[in-house]
N, C-alpha and C positions, 0 to 999 in steps of 0.2 A: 688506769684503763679508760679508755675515751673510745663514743662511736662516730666516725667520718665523715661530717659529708661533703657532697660533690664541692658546693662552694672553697669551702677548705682548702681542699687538695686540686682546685684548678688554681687558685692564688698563689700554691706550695712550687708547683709546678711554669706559672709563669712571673719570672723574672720581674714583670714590666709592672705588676697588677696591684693595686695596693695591698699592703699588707703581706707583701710576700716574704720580709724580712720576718718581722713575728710568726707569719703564719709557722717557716721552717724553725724557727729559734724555739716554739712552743712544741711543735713534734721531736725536736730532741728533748722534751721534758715529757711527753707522754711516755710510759713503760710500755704500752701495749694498745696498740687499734684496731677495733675491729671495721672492717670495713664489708658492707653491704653488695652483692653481685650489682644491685640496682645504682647504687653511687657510682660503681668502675663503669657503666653502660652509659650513664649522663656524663661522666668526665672525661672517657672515648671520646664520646661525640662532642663535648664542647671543645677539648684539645684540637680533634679533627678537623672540625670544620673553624674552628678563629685563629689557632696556629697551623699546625700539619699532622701530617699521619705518623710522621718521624716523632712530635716532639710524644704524640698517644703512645707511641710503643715505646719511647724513652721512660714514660710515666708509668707505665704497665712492666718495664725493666725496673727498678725504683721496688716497687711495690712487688713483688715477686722476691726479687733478694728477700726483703722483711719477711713477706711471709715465709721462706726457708729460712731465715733466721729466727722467728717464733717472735719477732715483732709485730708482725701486723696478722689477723684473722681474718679470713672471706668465709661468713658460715653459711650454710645451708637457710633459705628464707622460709622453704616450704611450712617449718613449724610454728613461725610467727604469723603467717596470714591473715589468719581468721582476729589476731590481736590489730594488726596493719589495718586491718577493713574496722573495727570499731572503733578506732582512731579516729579514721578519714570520716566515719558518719558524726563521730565527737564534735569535728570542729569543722564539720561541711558549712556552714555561717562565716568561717575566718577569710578576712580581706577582703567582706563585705560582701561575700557568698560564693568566692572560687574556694573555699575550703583547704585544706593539705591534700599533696599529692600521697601516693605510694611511698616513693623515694623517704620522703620525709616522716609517713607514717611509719613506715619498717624502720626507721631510726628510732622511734620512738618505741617500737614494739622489742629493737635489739637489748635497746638500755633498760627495759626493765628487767631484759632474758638476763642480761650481765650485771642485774644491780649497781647503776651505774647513771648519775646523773650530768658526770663530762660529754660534752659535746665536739668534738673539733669542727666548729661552724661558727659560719657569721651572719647565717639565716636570721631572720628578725624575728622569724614562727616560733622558732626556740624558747623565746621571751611570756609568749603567750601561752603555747600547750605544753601541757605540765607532765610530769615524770609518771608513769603510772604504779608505782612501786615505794611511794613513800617518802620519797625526797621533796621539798617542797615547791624546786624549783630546777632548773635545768643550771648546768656552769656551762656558759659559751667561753671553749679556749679559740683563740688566744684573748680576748679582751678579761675575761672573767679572772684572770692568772694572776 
């Protein structure tokens, strides 16, 4: 089990982008993704607006199969929040004081909900903020594999 994010799944999604071949070669080795309402809304709009609206709803086709196949998860964020915002106040200092977003906080807030220190990213924050659950470190797939 790994949780998503945006950067991941816009490389999985474009052809051109580096990394695109690992990115997809590593989610056929993931059993299970969960993926954040917040990641599918940043990856809309990066698909949207640097490819098209076709290749967003190609990607949102993709990701829809899995989850009716019991591959991939979109849960509910509402119960992580309050974990998401002590995150973001955690490491409001990181990259010299733009701190972590939402996005990236509720990643951090999902894997400890799923005990879970896989990542599907190639965010660099990863590297820095730490699992909240015990793990001592996060695994970024695909380089971590």
């Amino acid at each position: 089990m790994a949780i998503g994010d945006t950067n991941a799944l816009f490389r999985l999604f474009t052809a051109t982008s580096k990394g695109h071949a690992e990115h997809r070669a590593c989610l056929g080795r993931v059993g299970h993704l969960v993926v954040s309402p917040m990641v599918l809304a940043e990856l809309d709009y990066l698909l949207t607006e640097r490819i098209s609206a076709q290749a967003a709803s190609a990607a949102l086709e993709f990701i829809t199969r899995r989850i009716d196949g019991k591959r991939f998860e979109v849960p509910a964020v509402q119960p992580h929040l309050h974990t998401a915002r002590a995150v973001m106040d955690g490491y409001r200092n990181l990259d010299g004081g733009s701190g972590i977003g939402l996005t990236d906080a509720m990643n951090v807030a999902l894997a400890a909900h799923y005990r879970t220190a896989d990542m599907f990213t190639s965010d660099a924050h990863f590297r820095v903020v730490r699992p909240l659950d015990g793990h001592s470190a996060f695994r970024l797939l695909p380089e971590d594999q």
